[in-house]
Residue, then its C-alpha position, 0 to 999 in steps of 0.5 A: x657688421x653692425x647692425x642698423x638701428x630701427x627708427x621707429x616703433x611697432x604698434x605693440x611697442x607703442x602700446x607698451x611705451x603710453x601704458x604707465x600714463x594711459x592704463x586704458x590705451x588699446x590698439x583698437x583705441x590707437x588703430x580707431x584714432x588713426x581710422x579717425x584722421x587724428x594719426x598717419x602712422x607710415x606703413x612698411x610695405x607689408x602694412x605693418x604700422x611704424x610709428x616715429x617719435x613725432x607719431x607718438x608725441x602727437x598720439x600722447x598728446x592727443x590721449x592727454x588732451x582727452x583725458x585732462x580735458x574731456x574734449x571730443x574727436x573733433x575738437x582734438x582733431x580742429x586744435x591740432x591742425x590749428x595749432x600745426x598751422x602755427x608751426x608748432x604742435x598744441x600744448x598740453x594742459x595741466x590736469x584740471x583741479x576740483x576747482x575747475x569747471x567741468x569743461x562744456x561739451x560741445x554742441x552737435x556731436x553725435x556719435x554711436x554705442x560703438x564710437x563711444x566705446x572706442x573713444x573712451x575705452x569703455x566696452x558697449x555692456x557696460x555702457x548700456x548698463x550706464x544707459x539703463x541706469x540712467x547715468x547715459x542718456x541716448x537721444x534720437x528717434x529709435x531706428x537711429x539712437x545717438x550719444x551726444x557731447x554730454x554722454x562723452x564727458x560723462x563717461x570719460x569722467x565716470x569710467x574713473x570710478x571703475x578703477x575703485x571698483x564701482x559699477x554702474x548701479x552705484x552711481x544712480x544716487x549721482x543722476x537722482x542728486x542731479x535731478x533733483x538739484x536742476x529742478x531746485x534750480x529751474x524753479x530758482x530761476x524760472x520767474x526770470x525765464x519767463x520774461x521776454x527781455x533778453x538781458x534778463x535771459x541772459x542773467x537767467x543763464x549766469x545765474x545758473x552758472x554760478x549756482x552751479x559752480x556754488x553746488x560742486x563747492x557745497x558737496x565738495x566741502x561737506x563731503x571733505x567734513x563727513x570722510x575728515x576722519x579718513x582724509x590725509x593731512x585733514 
């Protein structure tokens, strides 16, 4: 007699399926997701998880919509049910280029050392080693320290450079740049500031955008002349 054919996938077998494309997945991450309502995996009747292929589209689409837009939980988890509504699951977009703007987190998430951690895949010492370093910024009083939207784009976006080797004390000199640059900046734009006329403020923060934009496109071109020597097709 034949045997039947199972039409779904185990956890494990899950993991296995997304790790060409996500490298850092882990069954805690997948487990943390489903903790966090973004996935409803069905259960046999001895809890063991079983994933269909729905299960697993909408889970890759979600480790891409992380991924290739830096978006938080809860905005993944807004889109998707947005998108369902529809009629239709959300589509996924195109890996942004150097070009792009780095996508604008968003305001009031707040999330603990151990929420980070399982939403980037990124283990707590080497965040608090981040933290130390001043690449992470916690925010909050002590008894109740908090990473906010920006942490997670920046880590979601640093932890890429460990997969070269680079540990969280060479990306000081990034944090040293970054500060330095925002003050050349709010001087730059500090006399406008302090007018009261809203269209003024308005053009304040226009300013900055485009100086910031100028900024990303100056080091990319200077930085591309210095390794021209190292850099295909150069």
């Amino acid at each position: 007699m034949a045997m039947a054919t199972r039409s779904y996938q185990s956890i494990g077998e899950v993991l296995v399926a997304l790790k060409a494309e996500f490298p850092d997945v882990t069954i805690s991450k997948i487990r943390f997701l489903e903790g966090e309502g973004l996935i409803e995996p069905e259960r046999t009747p001895s809890g063991y998880r079983k994933f269909y292929d729905g299960d697993v589209d909408r889970l890759r689409t979600i480790l891409r919509m992380q991924r290739d837009e830096y978006l938080p939980l809860k905005v993944i988890k807004e889109r998707l049910a947005r998108r369902e509504e529809d009629g239709g699951m959300p589509a996924v977009q195109e890996r942004p280029s150097a070009d792009d703007e780095v996508v604008e987190p968003p305001t009031g998430l707040q999330m603990s050392v151990e929420e980070l951690a399982a939403a980037t895949g990124v283990d707590r010492d080497r965040i608090g080693d981040l933290t130390q370093f001043g690449i992470l910024r916690q925010h909050g009083p002590e008894d109740d320290r908090y990473y906010d939207g920006d942490d997670f784009v920046t880590l979601t976006i640093v932890k890429d450079f460990f997969k070269y080797g680079v540990e969280p004390r060479h990306l000081t000199m990034y944090r040293h740049f970054a500060d330095r640059e925002a003050g050349f900046f709010e001087a730059i734009i500090l006399p406008v500031l302090r007018q009261r006329n809203p269209e003024a403020r308005r053009q304040a923060s226009q300013s900055l955008a485009d100086l910031a934009k100028l900024s990303r496109k100056l080091k990319s071109a200077l930085l591309r002349s210095n390794l021209r020597q190292y850099l295909t097709g150069a």
